[in-house]
C-alpha positions in Angstrom: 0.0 0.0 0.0 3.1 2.4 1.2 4.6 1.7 -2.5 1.1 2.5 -4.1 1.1 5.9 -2.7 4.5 6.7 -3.6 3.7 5.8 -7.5 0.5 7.8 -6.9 2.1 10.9 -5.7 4.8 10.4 -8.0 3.7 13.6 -10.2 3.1 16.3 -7.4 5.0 18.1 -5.1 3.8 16.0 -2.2 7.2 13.6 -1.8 9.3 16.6 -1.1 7.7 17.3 2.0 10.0 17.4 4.4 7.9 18.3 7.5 6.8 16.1 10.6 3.4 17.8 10.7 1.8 18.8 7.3 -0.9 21.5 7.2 -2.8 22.0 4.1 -4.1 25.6 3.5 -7.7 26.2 1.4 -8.2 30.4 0.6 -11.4 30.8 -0.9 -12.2 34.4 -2.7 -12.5 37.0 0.7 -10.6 39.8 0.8 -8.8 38.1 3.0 -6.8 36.0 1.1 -4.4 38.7 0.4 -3.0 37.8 4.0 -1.9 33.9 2.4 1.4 34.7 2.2 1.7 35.9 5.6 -0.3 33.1 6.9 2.0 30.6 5.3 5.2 32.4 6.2 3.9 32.2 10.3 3.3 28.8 9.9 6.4 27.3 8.5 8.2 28.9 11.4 6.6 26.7 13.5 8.9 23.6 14.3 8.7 20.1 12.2 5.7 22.1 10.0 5.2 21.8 6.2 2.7 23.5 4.2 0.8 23.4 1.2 -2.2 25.7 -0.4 -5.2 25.1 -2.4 -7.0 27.6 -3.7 -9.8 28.5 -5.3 -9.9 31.1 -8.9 -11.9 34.0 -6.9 -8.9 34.1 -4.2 -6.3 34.0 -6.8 -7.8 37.7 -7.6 -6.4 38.6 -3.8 -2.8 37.4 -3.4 0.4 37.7 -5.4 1.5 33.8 -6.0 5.1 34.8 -6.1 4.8 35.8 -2.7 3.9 32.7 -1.3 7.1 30.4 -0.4 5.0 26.8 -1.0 3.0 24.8 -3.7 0.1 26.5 -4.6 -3.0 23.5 -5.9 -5.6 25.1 -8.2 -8.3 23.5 -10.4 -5.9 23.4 -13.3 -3.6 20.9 -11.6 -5.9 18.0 -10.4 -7.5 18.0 -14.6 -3.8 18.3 -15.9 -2.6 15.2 -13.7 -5.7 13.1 -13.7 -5.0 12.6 -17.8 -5.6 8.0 -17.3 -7.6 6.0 -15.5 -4.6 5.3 -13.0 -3.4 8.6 -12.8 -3.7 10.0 -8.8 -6.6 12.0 -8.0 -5.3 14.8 -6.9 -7.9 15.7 -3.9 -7.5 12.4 -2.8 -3.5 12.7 -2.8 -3.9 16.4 -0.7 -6.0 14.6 1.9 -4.0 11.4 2.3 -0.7 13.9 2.6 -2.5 16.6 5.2 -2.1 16.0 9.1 -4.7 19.2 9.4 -6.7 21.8 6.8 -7.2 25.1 7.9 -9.6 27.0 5.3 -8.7 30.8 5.4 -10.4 32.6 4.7 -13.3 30.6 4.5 -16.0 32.3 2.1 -19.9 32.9 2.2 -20.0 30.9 -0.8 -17.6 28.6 -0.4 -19.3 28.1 3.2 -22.8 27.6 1.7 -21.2 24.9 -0.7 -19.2 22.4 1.7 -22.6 22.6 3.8 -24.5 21.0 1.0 -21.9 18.7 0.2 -20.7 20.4 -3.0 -17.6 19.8 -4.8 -17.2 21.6 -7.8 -13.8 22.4 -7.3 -10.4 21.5 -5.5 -11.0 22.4 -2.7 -14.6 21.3 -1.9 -13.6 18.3 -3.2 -10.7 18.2 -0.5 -13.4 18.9 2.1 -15.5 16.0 0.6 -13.0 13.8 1.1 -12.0 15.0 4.1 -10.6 12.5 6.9 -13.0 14.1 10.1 -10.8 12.3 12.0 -8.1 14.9 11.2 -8.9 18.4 12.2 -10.4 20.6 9.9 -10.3 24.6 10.8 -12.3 27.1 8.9 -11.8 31.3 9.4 -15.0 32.6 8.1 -15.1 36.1 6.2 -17.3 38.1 4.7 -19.5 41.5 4.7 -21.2 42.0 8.0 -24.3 41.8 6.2 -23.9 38.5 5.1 -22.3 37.7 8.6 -25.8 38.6 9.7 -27.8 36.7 7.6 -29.5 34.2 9.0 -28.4 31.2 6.6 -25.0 31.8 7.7 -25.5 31.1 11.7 -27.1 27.8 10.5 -24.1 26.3 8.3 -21.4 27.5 10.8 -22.8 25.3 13.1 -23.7 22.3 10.6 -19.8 22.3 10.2 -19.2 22.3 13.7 -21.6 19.0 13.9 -19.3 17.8 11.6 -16.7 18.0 14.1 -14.8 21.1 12.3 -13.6 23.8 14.6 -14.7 27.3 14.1 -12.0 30.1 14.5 -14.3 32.9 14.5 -14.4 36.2 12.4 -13.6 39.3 14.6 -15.3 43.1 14.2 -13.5 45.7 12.4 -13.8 48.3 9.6 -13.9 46.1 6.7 -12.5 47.1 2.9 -16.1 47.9 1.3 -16.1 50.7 4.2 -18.4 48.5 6.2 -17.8 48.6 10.5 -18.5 45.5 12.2 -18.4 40.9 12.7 -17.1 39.3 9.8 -13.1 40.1 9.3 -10.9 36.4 9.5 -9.1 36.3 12.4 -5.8 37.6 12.7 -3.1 35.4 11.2 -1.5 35.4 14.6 -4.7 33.3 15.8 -5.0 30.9 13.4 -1.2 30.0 13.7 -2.0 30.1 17.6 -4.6 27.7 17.2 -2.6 25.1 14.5 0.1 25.4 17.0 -1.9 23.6 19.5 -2.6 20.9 17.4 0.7 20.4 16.6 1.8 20.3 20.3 -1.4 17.3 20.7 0.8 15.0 17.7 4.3 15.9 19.7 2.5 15.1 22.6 0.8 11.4 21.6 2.3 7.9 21.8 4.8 7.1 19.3 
């Protein structure tokens, strides 16, 4: 089975990986996603950790890829490796390589999508896939309006039932001019938070 995986991931980046603890990063299209590079920059300066990012095309509109120090997994890579039946899948070969995914930001429309079970692209197929044994993080953003709405206090909360762990938005003066709930957290307290999972691996028998 071990050699099967190592054909399978033959054709990505995933072999390199040279970290203890691998975090997988989803950025959806917020705003927000123009803090990816800092995001991944905090978290590979945490000890034994190795990233990799997925992203959506809306966030690509938000951060320079040149400025982000890892592999970056769009839609374009899974059709351009999956090109024969035995080719990897490559949503399948992100969630068999990830020890945690942290989606941030986490949009209202990606939100609305991985509620309903949708998987129309990388990502939400990554989530589909997902191994809820593993911890899944999402950092919700949006307008305060649609922070408001009711819809979204519903599928926040079917997530959590699916045993994902909500680091909530925060309340500032958002880009669209906009004052109030619905900013991602600060990068500071996501990387908090994937610290302490990291510390519950070092932690557990060997």
């Amino acid at each position: 089975m071990e050699t099967e995986d190592i054909v399978s991931c033959s054709n990505t980046d995933l072999l390199k990986s040279c970290g203890t603890f691998r975090v997988l990063v989803g950025v959806t299209g917020s705003v927000a996603a123009l803090k990816l590079p800092l995001l991944v920059t905090q978290l590979l300066q945490l000890p034994g950790v190795d990233v990799r990012v997925v992203t959506t095309e809306h966030a690509k509109h938000f951060y320079n890829p040149a400025e982000v120090s890892v592999k970056i997994y769009s839609d374009k890579d899974e059709w351009e490796l999956w090109t024969q039946r035995s080719d990897p899948v490559l949503h399948i070969e992100l969630r068999r390589w990830a020890d945690l995914l942290v989606i941030a930001p986490l949009d209202a429309n990606t939100l609305g999508k991985i509620t309903n079970g949708i998987c129309d692209n990388l990502l939400t197929c990554v989530v589909r896939a997902w191994d809820i044994s593993r911890p899944l993080l999402f950092c919700p953003a949006m307008n305060t309006a649609m922070w408001q709405h009711p819809i979204t206090a519903q599928q926040v909360s079917r997530l959590k039932e699916y045993g994902y762990v909500e680091i909530p938005c925060i309340s500032k003066k958002l880009v669209c001019g906009d004052e109030g709930k619905g900013a991602m957290a600060e990068v500071s307290s996501i990387v908090s938070i994937v610290k302490q999972y990291l510390l519950k691996t070092d932690e557990s028998p060997q």
